[in-house]
N, C-alpha and C positions, 0 to 999 in steps of 0.2 A: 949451374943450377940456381934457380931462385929461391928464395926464402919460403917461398908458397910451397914450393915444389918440394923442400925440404922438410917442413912440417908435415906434408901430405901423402909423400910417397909418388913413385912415378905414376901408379894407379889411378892417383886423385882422392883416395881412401887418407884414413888419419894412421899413420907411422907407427902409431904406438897400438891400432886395430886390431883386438883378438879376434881371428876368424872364426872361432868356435861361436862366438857369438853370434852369428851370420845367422840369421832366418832367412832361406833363400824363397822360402815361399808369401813372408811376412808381409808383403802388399797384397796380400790376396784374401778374400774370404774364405774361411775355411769351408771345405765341399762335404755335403753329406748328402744321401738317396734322393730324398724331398728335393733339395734344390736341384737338382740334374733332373728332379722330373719333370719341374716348372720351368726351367728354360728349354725342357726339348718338347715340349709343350705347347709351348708359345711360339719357337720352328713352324712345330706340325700346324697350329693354329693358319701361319701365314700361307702352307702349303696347304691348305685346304684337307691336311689328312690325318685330322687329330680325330681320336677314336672315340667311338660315342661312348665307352664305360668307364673312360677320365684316364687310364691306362695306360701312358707310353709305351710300356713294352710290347705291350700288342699291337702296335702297330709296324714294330720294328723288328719283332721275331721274324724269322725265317723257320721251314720246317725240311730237316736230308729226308731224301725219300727212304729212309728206314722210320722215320717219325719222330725222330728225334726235336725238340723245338730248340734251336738256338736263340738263346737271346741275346739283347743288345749290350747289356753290362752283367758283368758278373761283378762279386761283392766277396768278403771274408764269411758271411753267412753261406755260400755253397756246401750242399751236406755233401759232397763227396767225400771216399770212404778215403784215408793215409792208402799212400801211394807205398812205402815201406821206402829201403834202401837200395841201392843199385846192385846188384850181384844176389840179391836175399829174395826170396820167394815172398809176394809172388812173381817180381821180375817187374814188375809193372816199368819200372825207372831202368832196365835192362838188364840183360844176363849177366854179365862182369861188375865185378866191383868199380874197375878201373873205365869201364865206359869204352869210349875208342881214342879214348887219351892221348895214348902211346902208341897207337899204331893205324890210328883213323880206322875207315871200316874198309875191307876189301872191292875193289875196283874191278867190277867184273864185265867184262866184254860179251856183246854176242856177236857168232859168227855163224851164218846162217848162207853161204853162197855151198849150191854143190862142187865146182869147181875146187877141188883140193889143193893144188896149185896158189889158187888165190887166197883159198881160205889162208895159207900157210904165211904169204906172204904179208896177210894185213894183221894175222894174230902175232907175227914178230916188229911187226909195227910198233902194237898195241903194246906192247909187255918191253920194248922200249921207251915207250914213251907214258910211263904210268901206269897204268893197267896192270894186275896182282892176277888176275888167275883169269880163268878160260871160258865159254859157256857154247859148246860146240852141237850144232844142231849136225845128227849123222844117222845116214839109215837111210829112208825113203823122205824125201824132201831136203836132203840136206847133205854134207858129202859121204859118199858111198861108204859102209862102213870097213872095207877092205881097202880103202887107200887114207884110212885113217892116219897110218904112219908117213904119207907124205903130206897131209893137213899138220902135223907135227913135229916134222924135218926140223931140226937146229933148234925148237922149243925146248928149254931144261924144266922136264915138266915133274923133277922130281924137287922144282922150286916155286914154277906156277903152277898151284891145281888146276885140274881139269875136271869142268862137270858136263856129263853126257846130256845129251838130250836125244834122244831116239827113237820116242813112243812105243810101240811095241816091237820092236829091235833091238829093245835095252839089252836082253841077254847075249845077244852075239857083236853088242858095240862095247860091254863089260869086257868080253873076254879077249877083241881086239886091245883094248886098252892093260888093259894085263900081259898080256905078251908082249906089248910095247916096250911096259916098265921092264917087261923080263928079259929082253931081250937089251934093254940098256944098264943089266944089271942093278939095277936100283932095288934098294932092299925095301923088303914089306914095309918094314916100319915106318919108309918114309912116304909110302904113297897115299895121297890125299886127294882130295878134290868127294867129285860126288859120281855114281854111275848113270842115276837121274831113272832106275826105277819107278816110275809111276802107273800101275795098270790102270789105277781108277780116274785118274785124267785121262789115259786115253779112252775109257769106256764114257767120259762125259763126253769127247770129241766127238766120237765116232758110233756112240747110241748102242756100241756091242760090248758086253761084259768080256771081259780077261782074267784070266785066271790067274790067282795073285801068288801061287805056288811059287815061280819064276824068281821071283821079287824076294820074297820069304827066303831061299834057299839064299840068294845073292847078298842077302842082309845078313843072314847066321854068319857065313864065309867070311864077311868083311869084316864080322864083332869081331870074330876068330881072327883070322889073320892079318888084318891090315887096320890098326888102331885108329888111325890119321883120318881115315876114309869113312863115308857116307854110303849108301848103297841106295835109298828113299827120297823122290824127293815130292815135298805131299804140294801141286800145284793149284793155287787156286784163281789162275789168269779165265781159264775156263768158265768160271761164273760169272767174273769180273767181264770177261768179253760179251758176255751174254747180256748186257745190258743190267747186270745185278749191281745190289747195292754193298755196301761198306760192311754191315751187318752178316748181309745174306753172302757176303766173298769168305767172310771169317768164318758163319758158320757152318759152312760145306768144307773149309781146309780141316777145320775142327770134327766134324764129323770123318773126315775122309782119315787122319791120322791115328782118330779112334776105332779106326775096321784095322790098319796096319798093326797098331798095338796089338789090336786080340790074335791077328793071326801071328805076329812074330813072338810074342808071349806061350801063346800055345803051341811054338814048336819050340820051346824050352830057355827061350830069352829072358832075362828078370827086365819088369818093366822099365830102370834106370839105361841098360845096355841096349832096349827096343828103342829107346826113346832118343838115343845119341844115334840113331842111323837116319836119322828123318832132318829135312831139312824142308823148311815149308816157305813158298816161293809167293806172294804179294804183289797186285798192283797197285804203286801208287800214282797219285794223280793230280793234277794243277790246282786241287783245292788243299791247302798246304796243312791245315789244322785238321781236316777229316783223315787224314794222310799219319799224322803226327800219332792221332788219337788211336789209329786203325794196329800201328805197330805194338802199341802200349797196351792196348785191349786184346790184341794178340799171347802176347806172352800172359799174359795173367788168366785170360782161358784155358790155356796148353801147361799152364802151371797145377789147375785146378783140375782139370783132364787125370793127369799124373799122378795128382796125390790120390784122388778117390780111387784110379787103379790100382793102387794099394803101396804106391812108393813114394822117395819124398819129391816134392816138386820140383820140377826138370824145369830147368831156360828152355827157350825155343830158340833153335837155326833159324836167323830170316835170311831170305833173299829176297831184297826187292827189285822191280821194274818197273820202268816208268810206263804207266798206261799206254798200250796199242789201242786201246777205244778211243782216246782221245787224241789220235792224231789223222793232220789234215792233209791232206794231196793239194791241196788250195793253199797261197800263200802257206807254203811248208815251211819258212823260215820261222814264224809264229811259232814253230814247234819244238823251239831251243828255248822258247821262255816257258811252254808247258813245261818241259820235262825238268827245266832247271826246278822251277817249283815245286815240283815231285820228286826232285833227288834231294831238296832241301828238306822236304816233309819226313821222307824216309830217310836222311841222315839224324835230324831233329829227335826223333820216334824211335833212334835206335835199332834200325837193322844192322843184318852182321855184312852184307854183302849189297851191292847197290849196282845194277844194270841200267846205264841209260840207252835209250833208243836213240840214232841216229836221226836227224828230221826227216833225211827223206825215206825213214823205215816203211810209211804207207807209201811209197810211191815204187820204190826197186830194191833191190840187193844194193845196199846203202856204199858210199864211194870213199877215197881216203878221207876228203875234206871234213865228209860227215862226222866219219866216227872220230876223227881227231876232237872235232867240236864236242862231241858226246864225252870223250874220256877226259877233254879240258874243262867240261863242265862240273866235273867231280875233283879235279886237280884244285881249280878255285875253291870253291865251297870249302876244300882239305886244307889245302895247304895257305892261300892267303884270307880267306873267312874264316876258316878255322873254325866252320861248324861243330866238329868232333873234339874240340880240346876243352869243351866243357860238359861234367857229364850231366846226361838226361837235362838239357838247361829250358825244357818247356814246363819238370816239375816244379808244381808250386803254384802255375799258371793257374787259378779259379776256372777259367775258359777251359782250358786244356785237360783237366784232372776231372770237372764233371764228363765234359764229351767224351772221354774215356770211360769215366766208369757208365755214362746210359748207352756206350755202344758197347762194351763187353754184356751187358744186361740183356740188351736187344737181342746181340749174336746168340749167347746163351740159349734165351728162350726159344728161338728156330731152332737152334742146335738139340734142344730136346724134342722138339718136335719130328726133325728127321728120327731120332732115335728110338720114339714109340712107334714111327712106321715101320723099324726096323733094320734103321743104320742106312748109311750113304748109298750105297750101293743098291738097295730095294727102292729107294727114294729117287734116285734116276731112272730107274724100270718106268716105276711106277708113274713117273712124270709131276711126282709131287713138286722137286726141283727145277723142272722144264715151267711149268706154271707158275710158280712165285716169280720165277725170274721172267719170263716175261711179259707179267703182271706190273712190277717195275720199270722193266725195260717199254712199255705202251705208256706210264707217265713222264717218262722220261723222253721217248720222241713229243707225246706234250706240251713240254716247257721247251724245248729244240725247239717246234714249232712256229712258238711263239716268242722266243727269242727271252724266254724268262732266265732261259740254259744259253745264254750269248758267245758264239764263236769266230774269236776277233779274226779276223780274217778272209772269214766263213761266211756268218749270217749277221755279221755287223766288220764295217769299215772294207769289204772286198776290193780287189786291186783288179781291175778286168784288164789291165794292161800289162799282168803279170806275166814275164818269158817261163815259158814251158820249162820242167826240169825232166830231161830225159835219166832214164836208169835201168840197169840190166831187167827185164822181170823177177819179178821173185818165185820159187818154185810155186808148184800147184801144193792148196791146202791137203797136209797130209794124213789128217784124218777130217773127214764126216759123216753128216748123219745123224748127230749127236745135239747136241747145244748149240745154236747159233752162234756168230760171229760178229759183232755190230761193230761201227765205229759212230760216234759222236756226229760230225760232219756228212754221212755219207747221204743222206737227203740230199741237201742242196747241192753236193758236187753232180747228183745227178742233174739235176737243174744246170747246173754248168757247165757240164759237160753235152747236155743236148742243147743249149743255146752256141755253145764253141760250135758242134757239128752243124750248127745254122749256116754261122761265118764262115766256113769251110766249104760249104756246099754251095753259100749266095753271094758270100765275100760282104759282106753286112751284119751286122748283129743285128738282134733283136732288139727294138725299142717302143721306147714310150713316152708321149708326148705330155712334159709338164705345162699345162696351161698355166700360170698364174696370176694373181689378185690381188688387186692392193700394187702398195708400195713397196718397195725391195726390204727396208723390215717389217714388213707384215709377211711377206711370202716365203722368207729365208727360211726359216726354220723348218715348215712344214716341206718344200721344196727339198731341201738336204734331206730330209726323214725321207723321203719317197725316192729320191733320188739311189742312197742306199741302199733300201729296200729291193730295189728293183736289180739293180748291182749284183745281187745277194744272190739274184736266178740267171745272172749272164746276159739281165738287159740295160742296155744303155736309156740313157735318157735326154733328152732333148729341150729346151724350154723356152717358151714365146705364147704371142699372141692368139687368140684366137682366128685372126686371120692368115696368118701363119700355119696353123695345123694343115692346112689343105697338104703343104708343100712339105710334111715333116719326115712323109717316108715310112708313115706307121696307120692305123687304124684303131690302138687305143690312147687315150688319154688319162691323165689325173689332175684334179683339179689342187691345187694349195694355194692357199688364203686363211683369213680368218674365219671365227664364225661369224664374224659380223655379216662380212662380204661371204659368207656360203645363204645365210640366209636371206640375203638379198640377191644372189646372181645364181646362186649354183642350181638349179634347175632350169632356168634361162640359158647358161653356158650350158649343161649337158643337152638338153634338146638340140641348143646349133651345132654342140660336135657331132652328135647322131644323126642330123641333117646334114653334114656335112664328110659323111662316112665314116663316123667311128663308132666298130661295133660292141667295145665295151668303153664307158665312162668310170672311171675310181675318183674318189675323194679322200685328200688325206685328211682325215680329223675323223675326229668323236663320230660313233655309228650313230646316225640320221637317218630318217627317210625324206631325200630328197629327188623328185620326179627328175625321170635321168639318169639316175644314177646307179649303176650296177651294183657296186658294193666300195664300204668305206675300208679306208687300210689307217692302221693305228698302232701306237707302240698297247702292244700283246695283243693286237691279231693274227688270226693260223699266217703267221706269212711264206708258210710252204704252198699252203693251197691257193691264195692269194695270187703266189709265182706261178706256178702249176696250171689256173686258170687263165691267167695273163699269155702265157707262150700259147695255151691252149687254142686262145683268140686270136692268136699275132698268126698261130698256121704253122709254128713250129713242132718237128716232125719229134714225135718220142724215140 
């Protein structure tokens, strides 16, 4: 060691250096609001998108479609109200003290093949290989409910719960599952799970009221006899599927729980003992903060729910799932980074129970590959992220604690509004819930549209050279009539899937001829944008000269270049392509009117109708 090195430490620091002393931020200006708004400012300046009222934030807010505005920076000035403690009403920071600390949150499987058989053999899979309890689709779409006991052959299901799912079958998939336990001896006390009573989900399915006596009787029974056990479970996928918002999913669960209370109350339940039978079912979704905030603003509604019923305030049962709206038939492997993000949101958020959807859940009756991926997406997250070993670790977040308290507000305020029409149930007759929801759900194909809602795989970056995934079909939907069904994607899979039927039928895709302008970076950029674009409906694209188009196999064109070079050629090039047989011309850039030219394509133009027009032209058959 040198004398240097000795004085200095191996570091290069001085040997005798209190680190306490260390300002690690100490070369740096200290940051305060004003200065953050002058260099993002002076950003926007460069980008041409700095707002006329001097503003930053207005320029960079976003707004959920419940209306909520997020903004770009939150501060210590957020008036969000204290979040409280974890276990302490109003639960905002979760139902337990302890969080999922010590035991993570349960790992809940879906099984949804009718084949019983199978079902058995991939739910012993599952509960090998991590997976904690059950979530068994039985009845009509799902396996028959008299051979429930060979869907549960060698299952020790008086260790993994079992929650039913049945629709309006619930009461003869209850009673099968009861004679299961009885017949394997297992005592009351130890049967758990959930029986997955829901009338007023299926009445949202399937547009026909149920009478909720059924449910009522199966809850009293279970207060009664079997402690462990659930008999409710209040679902609000059903709104969530319907193209609803964040808001509008909470305050339909919220209403929907508040009809169960009155009825299991009035047949002689105390609101604490009504309110332990319910267990309220969540989609979450790839936007990981709306997700975080949606679980948090959950419990503190159903807290508040509880005490004005006249008891003290009750945790809420979650279960969550990872959104079926947002998943894709198209590049379906995409669909392991959605739902990782939505089991992170709803791990985050504090649910008690966490279902991820296999990727190829929209495409079939999902295969082992899947769902191993599905249940090892929750194994990470548990066990080496260790999402759960911190409790509630989004409070505190400025971000996180107002978007919570303005989406509990939000929800609330719908939620009283269903309840002067009359409560949940009058509110679906009525259609007041069918029209809010698809009120949303028309903004939101919108922004799909225009790709403002970008779906990576979808409607930005498409793989046309993706191998097919085949998969079992999946039953026929078992209720409708009711609430639609949407998914995120299914636009332009239509578009894809009538351009595939092109190649099938001509052995050719569908394409479109990039002319382009300029020199290779002048054309690059706009060329890729169209290029994409075009992708996006299942056409290919081609690119060259204008001498060249003759020979390209197509009859539309898009021109890419600059504006320089559009306003100097691009009406000169469109009349030769139209001279030269093409019967639509596109330009990709800023909308112009340039002679020649059909219509211009641009990032947040409709690029459904865009594609839609284009095959329209190409002669491709719907």
């Amino acid at each position: 060691m040198t004398a240097s090195q000795a004085s200095t430490g191996a570091s290069g620091m001085p040997a005798d250096a209190d680190l306490d002393d260390l300002a690690l931020a100490g070369d740096f200006p200290a940051g305060d609001l004003e200065r953050w708004r002058a260099l993002v400012e002076a950003v926007l300046a460069k980008s041409g998108a700095a707002p006329g009222d001097g503003a930053p934030e207005s320029a960079l807010a976003t707004e959920t479609y419940d209306g909520i505005t997020v903004q770009p920076l939150y501060t210590a000035a957020c008036d969000a109200p204290e979040a409280g403690l974890p276990g302490l009403a109003p639960f905002v920071r979760g139902g337990r003290p302890e969080g999922g600390v010590l035991t993570g949150w349960d790992v809940r499987q879906l099984h949804a093949d009718p084949d019983p058989a199978a079902t058995n053999a991939a739910a012993i899979a599952d509960l090998e290989n991590g997976v904690t309890s059950l979530w068994l689709t039985v009845g009509a779409g799902g396996v028959p409910v008299d051979a429930l006991g060979e869907a549960l052959h060698g299952v020790h299901i008086d260790l993994a719960p079992v929650v039913l799912d049945a629709g309006a079958d619930y009461p003869a998939a209850a009673e099968a599952l009861l004679a299961l336990h009885a017949e394997r001896s297992i005592p009351a006390s130890q049967l758990s799970g959930n029986f997955g009573a829901d009338p007023i989900a299926v009445h949202a399915r399937s547009g026909q009221r149920h009478d909720l006596d059924p449910a009522v009787r199966l809850a009293t029974r279970t207060a009664r006899e079997f402690p462990k056990a659930r008999a409710i479970v209040v679902d609000a996928q059903p709104y969530h599927d319907a193209g609803g918002s964040d808001a509008q999913e909470l305050a339909c669960s919220i209403a929907a729980g508040v009809e169960y209370l009155r009825v299991l109350t009035d047949a002689g339940l105390d609101v604490g003992t009504a309110a332990a039978q319910l267990e309220f079912r969540y989609a979450a979704s790839a936007d990981q903060f709306l997700s975080i905030a949606k679980f948090r603003a959950a419990r503190r509604l159903w807290a508040r729910v509880t005490e004005v019923a006249g008891g003290s305030p009750h945790p809420q049962r979650q279960h969550a799932v990872t959104s079926a709206a947002m998943m894709a038939r198209r590049d379906p492997w995409v669909n392991m980074l959605r739902t990782t993000l939505a089991c992170f949101g709803a791990g985050i958020g504090g649910a008690d129970a966490i279902t991820v959807r296999p990727f190829d859940a929209a495409i079939g009756v999902p295969d082992a590959f899947a769902r191993r991926i599905a249940r090892n997406t929750q194994s990470v997250l548990l066990e080496e992220s260790k999402v759960a070993g911190v409790i509630d670790p989004a409070g505190g977040s400025w971000y996180v604690e107002k978007l919570t308290d303005e989406l509990a507000h939000t929800a609330w305020n719908w939620f009283t509004e269903i309840e002067r029409g009359g409560g949940l149930i009058t509110a679906l007759e009525s259609g007041q819930v069918a029209d809010a929801l698809a009120e949303t759900w028309q903004r939101r194909q919108a922004n799909l549209a225009t790709r403002a809602d970008p779906l990576t795989g979808v409607s930005e970056f498409p793989d046309l050279a993706e191998e097919p995934i085949n998969r079992k079909p999946l039953p026929a939907e078992r209720e409708t009539g009711g609430l639609p069904k949407v998914r995120y994607p299914q636009g332009y899979e239509v578009l894809r899937d009538r351009a595939d039927a092109h190649l099938s039928a001509t052995g050719a895709r569908p394409k479109v001829f990039l002319l382009t302008l300029g020199s290779l970076a002048e054309y690059t950029a706009r060329a890729t944008f169209a290029a994409n674009l075009f992708q996006a409906g299942g056409i290919e694209t081609v690119s060259g000269t204008l001498e060249e188009f003759a020979g390209s196999g197509t009859a539309v064109a898009c021109l890419c270049g600059t504006e320089a070079g559009y306003a100097e050629h691009a009406a000169e090039l469109a009349t030769a392509l139209h001279e030269r047989g093409a019967v639509r011309v596109l330009l990709a850039g800023k909308p112009r009117d340039y002679d020649g030219v059909d219509e211009c394509v641009f990032t947040g133009c409709n690029a459904l109708r865009a594609l839609t027009d284009t095959l329209d032209a190409l002669g491709v058959a719907e």
